[in-house]
N, C-alpha and C positions, 0 to 999 in steps of 0.2 A: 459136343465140340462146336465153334463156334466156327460159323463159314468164313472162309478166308479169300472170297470178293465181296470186300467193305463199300461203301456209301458214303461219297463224298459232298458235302456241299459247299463248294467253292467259293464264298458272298465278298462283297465287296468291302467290308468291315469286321467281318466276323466270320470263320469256316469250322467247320463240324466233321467227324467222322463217324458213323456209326455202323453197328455189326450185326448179322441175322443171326439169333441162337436156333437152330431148328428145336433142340429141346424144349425150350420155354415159348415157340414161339411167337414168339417178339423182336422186336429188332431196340437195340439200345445205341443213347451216344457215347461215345468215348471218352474219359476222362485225361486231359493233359497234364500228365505226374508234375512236368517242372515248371507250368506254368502255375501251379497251387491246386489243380484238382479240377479245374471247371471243366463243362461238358463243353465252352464253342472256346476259339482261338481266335486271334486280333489278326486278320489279314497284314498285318505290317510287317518290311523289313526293314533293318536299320543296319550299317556297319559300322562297328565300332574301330576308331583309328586308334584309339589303344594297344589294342588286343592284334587287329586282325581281322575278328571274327565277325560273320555273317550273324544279326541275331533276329529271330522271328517271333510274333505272337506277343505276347506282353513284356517282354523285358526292349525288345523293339519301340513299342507306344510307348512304355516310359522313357525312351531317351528320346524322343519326338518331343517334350515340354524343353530338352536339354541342349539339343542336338538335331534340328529337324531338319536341315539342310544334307543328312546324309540318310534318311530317314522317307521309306515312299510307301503311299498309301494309296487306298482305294483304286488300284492299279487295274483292277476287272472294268474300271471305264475306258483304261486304253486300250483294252484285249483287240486284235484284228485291223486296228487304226492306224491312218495313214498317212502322209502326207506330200504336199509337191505332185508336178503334172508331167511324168506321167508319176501316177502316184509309188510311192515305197516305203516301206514298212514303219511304223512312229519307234523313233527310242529313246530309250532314260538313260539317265546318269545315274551310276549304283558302281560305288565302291571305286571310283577312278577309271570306268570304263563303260561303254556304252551299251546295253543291253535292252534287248526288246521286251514287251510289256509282257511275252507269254514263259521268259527267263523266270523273271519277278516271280507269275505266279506258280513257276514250277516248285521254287525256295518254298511258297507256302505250304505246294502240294508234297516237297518231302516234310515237312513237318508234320502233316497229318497221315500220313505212309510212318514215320517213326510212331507216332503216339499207337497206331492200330497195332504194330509191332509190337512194342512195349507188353500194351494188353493181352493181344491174342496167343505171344508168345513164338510167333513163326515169320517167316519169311513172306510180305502183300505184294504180289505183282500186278493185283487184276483190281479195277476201281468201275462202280458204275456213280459218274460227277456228274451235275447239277450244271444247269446255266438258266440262264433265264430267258422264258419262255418267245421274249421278244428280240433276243440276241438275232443279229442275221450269219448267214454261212460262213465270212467271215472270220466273226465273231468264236464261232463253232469250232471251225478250223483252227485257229489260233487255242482256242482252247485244250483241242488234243492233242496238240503240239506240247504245248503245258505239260498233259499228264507221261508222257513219253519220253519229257527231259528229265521228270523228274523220277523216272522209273517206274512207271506204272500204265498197263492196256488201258486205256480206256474203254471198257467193253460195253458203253451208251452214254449216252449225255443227252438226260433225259432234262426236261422242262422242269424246273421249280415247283411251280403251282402243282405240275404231274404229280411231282412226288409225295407233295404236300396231300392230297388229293390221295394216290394210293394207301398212306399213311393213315390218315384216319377213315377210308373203306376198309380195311383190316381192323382198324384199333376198334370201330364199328358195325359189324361184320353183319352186311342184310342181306337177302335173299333179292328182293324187288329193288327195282333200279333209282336211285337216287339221281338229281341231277343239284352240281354245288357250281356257285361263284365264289373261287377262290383270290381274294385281296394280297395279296404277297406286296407288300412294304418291304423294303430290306433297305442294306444303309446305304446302298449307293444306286440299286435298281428297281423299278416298280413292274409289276405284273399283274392281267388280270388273265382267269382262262375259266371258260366253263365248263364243266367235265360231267359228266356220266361217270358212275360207279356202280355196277351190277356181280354182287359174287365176287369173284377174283381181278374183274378185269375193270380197267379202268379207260374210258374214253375222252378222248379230246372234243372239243365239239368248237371251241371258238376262243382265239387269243386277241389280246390286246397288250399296249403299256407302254412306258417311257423308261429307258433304259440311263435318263440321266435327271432321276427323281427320286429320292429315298435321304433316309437319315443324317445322311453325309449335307444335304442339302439344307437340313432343318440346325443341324449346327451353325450353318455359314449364315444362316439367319441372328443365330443368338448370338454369333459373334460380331456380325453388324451390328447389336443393339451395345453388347456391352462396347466395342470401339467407341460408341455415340456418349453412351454412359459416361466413359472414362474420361474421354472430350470434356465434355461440357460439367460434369460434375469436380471430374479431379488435376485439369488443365494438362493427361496426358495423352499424345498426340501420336498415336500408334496405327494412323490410318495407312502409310505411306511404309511398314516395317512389317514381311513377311516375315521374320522369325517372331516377332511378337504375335502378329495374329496366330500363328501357329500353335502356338502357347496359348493363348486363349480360346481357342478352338478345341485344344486338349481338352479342357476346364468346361467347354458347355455343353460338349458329349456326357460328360460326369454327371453334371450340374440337370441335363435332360431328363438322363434315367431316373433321379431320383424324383423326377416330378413326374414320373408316372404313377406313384405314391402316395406322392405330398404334395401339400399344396403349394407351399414355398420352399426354395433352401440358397443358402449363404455361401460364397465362393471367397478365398480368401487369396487374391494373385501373386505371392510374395514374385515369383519369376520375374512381375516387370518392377519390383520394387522392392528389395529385401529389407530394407531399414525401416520401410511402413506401408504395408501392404494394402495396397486399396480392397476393398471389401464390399461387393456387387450383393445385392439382395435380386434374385430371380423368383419369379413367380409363376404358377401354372397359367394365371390369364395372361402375362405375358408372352410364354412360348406358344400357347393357342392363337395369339392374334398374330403372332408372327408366321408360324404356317398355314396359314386357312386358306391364303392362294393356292396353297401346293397343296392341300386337301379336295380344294376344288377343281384345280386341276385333274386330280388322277380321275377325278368322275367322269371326266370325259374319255379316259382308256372304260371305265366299267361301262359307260353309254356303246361305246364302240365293241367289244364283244357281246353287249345282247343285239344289238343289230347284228350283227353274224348270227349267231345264235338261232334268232327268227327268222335270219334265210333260210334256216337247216332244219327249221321245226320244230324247235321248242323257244317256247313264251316265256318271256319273265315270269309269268304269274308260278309256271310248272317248275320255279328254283325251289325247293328242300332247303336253301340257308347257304350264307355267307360264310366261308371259312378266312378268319386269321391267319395268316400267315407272314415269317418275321418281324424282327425285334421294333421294327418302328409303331409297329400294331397292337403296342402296350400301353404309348399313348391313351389316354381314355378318349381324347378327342376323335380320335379315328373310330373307336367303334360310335361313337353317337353320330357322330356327319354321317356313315354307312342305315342306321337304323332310322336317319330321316330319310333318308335316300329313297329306302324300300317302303315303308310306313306298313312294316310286317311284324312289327314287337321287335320286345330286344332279345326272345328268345332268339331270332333267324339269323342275327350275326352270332356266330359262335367262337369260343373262345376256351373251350374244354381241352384243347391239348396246348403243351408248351411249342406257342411259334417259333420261339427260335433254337427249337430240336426236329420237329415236325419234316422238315427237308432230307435233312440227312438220314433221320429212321424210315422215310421212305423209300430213297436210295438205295439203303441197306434191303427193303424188302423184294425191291429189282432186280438188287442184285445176289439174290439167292438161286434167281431159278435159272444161276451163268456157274460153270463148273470152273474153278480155279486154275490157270494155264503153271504146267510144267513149268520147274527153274532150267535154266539159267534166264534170266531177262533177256529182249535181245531184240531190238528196235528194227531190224530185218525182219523179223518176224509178225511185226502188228498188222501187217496187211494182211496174214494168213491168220491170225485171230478174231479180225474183227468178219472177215466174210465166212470163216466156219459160225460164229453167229448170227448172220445175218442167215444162215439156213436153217435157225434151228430152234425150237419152241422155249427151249430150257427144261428144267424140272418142273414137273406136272405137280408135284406136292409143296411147290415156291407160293407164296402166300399172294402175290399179286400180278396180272400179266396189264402192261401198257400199251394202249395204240394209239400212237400220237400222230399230227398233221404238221402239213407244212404252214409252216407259222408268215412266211412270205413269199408270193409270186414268182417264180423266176422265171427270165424271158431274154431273147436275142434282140439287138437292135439291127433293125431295118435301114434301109437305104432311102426312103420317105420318113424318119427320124421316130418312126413310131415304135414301141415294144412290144412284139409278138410275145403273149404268155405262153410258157410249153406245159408249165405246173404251176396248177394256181392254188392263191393261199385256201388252206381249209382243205387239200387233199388227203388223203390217208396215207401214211407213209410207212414202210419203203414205196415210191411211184416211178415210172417213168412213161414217160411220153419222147413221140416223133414227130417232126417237122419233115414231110418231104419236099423234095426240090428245093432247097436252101441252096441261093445263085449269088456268083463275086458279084458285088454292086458297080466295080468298076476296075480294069486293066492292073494291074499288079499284083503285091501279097494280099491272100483271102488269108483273114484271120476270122473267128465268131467271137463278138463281145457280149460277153455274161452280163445281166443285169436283173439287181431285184427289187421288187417295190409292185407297188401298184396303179401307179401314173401312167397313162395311153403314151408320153413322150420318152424315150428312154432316158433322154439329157433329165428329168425329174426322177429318176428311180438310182436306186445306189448300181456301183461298178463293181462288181466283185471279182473280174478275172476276163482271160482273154483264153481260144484255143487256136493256134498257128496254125495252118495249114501249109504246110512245105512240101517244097518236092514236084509243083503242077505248072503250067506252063506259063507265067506270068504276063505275057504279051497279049494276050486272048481278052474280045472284048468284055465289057459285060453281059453278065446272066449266060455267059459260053457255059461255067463252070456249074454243075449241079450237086446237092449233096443233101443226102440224110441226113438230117441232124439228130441225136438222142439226149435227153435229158434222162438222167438217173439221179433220186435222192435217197439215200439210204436210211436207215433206221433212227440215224442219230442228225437229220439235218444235213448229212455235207453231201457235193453235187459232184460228179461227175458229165464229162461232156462228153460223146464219141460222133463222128463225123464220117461217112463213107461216101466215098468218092463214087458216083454214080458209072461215069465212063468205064473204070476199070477196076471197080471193087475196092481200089485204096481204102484201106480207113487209121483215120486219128483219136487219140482219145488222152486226154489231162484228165486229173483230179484239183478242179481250183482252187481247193482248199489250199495250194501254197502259195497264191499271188501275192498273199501279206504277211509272210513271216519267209520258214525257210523252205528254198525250192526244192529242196533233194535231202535222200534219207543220210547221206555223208557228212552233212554238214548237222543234221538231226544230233549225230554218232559225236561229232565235237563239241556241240556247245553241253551236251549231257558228260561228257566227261570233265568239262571245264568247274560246269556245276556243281559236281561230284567230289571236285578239291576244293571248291569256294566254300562250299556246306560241310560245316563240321557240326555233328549233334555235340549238345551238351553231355557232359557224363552222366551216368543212372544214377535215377532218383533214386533218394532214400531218404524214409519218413524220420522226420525229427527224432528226438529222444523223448521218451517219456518224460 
């Protein structure tokens, strides 16, 4: 029987589900019956004003050449995002009504909560989901929030590259300890992390990346060329018309993949012209000269975790090999930039499992060693599932155990504008740390402002939340007031604050994770019910006729 806490990888263009068979095992991806059988799904939704209907995955990207103004993609770049001072939550327009970015990708994550159903045959409540590895808290936050709308614990939200990483330490399976630089491309996010792999378990050792660099980027290239093309060669002037570029963008994601094949192929646009359709001839030296920025670019994320890396004791020379990871790492370009990089052969980038399965079957082997929670669902309840995990090793006979670090700094700002670190990046996580004597800077409300990053000034590091202190006697001057301060990170990235009042034992304590989506588990309760009538699945498949 096949475990029933699935593996999600949530990508920005593309998401996967996969399952641990303990009998065979192995962990497999998931086939989407109505989207035609493939193992990943199109991060896309689209609504159709016809119907009604909410539609996700590829019938979604195909009404995006048709219809792209009702039509949202690569939404995992707005995860957590915010906007206006003081800042509040970013949101989209979807379906006549305004919805936050972590709604959207709740829509995706019940599609792939359906597809594991489908398969497995049962009722999924439990998910261990993917982000990427440079995501900040957040980011994180917002994420879980995601899987909660959409019906499902999130019982870890582990790193990409991690899983990537666990994935082939299993598929692998060595005694003595391996250390990998794992390259994670994907369509809308970059990742590097360097990992240890010993046995079962799998270490973190150093992240890096750019969280707005992947596939999604290398199209907006080709579609700048063909705009140029179509200019100058067929006097149409499509620079100034986002539903055209849209369409055309469609066309050179297509037109991409198969150049990871071939050498050329032919795009035929009827969309912007049905009576005579212009007719683009693309080329593989054209798409390579067109990303080599962005290839060079990401060297600088791979430069930046081996310096970590060598703070912590292990040398470039002591890497074992480059792992592949996601669909933009088909390119051939990508692995040769990697193989001059290292001047190790081209055995050392490797390329032996499929990237864009490799996330989610790790996922899936995470989350074997998490026992499946009781039904009913019930969103009161995730706070008491995810801390009985946080106490608890899992199944000892689960094919792989994770220990992952804090991927960024986090610290209070000071009243001399500097940022005390409490947990700094590259910790081992779960952490916490204390700050004692933490004093009002000055005569009114003491609030503590959260902030992460790695810059000495706090105004240079991100804002991720605030904890009030109420209830103390405002009039009092500065540094009257004194206070412990605790920093807690838990297993999956998200921070908790608590505060006690030194004078008389008072203490306060938030979970910041809701500073950028919703505050309270009531309003959790709503917009998941609202969801719930938005999303209607398709009826069951059923295979053609002979």
């Amino acid at each position: 029987m096949r475990h029933r806490v699935v593996g999600i990888d949530l990508g920005t263009t593309y998401s996967a589900v996969a399952v641990y068979d303990p009998d065979l095992l192995e962990a497999e991806v998931l086939s989407n019956r109505d989207g035609g059988g493939g193992a990943t799904t199109p991060s896309v939704v689209a609504f159709d004003r016809d119907t009604g209907d909410v539609l996700i995955g590829g019938a979604a990207k195909r009404s995006l050449a048709r219809h792209p103004q009702d039509v949202v993609i690569e939404i995992k770049r707005e995860m957590g995002a915010a906007d206006g001072e003081p800042p509040e939550p970013r949101h989209v327009r979807f379906a006549d009504r305004q919805l936050l970015p972590q709604q959207i990708s709740a829509l995706v994550l019940m599609k792939m909560k359906e597809v594991a159903e489908a398969e497995i045959g049962e009722d999924i409540r439990d998910a261990v989901i993917t982000v990427p590895a440079y995501f900040q808290e957040h980011q994180r936050a917002a994420t879980k929030q995601a899987a909660l709308l959409a019906g499902l614990y999130p019982r870890r939200l582990i790193p990409e590259p991690t899983a990537a990483a666990a994935c082939y330490g299993v598929d692998r399976f060595q005694e003595a300890r391996r250390a990998y630089l794992v390259y994670d491309l994907g369509g809308g996010t970059f990742d590097v992390s360097i990992i240890e792999v010993e046995g079962e378990d799998v270490i973190v050792v150093a992240t890096s990346g750019d969280h707005h660099l992947g596939g999604g980027d290398f199209d907006d290239r080709l579609t700048e060329w063909a705009v140029d093309e179509l200019n100058r060669r067929d006097k149409i002037d499509v620079s100034k018309d986002p539903t055209a570029r849209s369409k055309i963008k469609y066309h050179m994601e297509q037109a991409k993949m198969r150049l990871s094949s071939f050498q050329r192929t032919e795009l035929s646009l009827s969309d912007l012209r049905p009576d005579e359709p212009p007719v683009l001839e693309l080329t593989r030296e054209i798409l390579e000269q067109r990303i080599e920025p962005d290839l060079e670019r990401s060297l600088r994320s791979v430069r930046d975790a081996i310096q970590q890396a060598e703070h912590r004791g292990l040398r470039q020379e002591q890497l074992d090999g480059v792992l592949l990871v996601g669909g933009s790492t088909k390119i051939p370009a990508v692995k040769r930039k990697l193989v001059d990089y290292f001047e190790r052969g081209d055995g050392f980038v490797k390329v032996d499992l499929d990237p864009a399965a490799v996330v989610a079957r790790g996922a899936a082997m995470v989350a074997a060693r998490l026992e499946p929670t009781p039904p009913p669902f019930d969103i009161s309840r995730a706070k008491e599932v995810m801390e009985k995990d946080a106490d608890a090793d899992g199944d000892a006979d689960a094919p792989v155990r994770v220990r992952p670090i804090a991927e960024h700094s986090l610290g209070v700002a000071l009243e001399d504008e500097t940022c005390r670190r409490l947990i700094e990046r590259g910790t081992p996580i779960p952490a916490s740390s204390t700050q004692r004597d933490f004093t009002n800077s000055a005569p009114g409300p003491v609030t503590v402002q959260v902030y992460q990053g790695e810059q000495p000034l706090w105004s240079d590091n991100t804002w991720i939340g605030e904890l009030r202190l109420l209830g103390i006697d405002e009039t009092r001057p500065r540094h009257y007031h004194k206070f412990d301060l605790t920093y807690s990170l838990d297993q999956n990235g998200l921070l908790s604050v608590r505060a006690v009042y030194n004078q008389t034992g008072k203490s306060w304590e938030a979970q910041i994770a809701h500073q950028r989506g919703m505050r309270d588990e009531d309003a959790l309760k709503v917009m998941h019910r609202e969801l719930q009538e938005l999303y209607r699945p398709p009826p069951a498949w059923e295979p053609p006729p002979p």
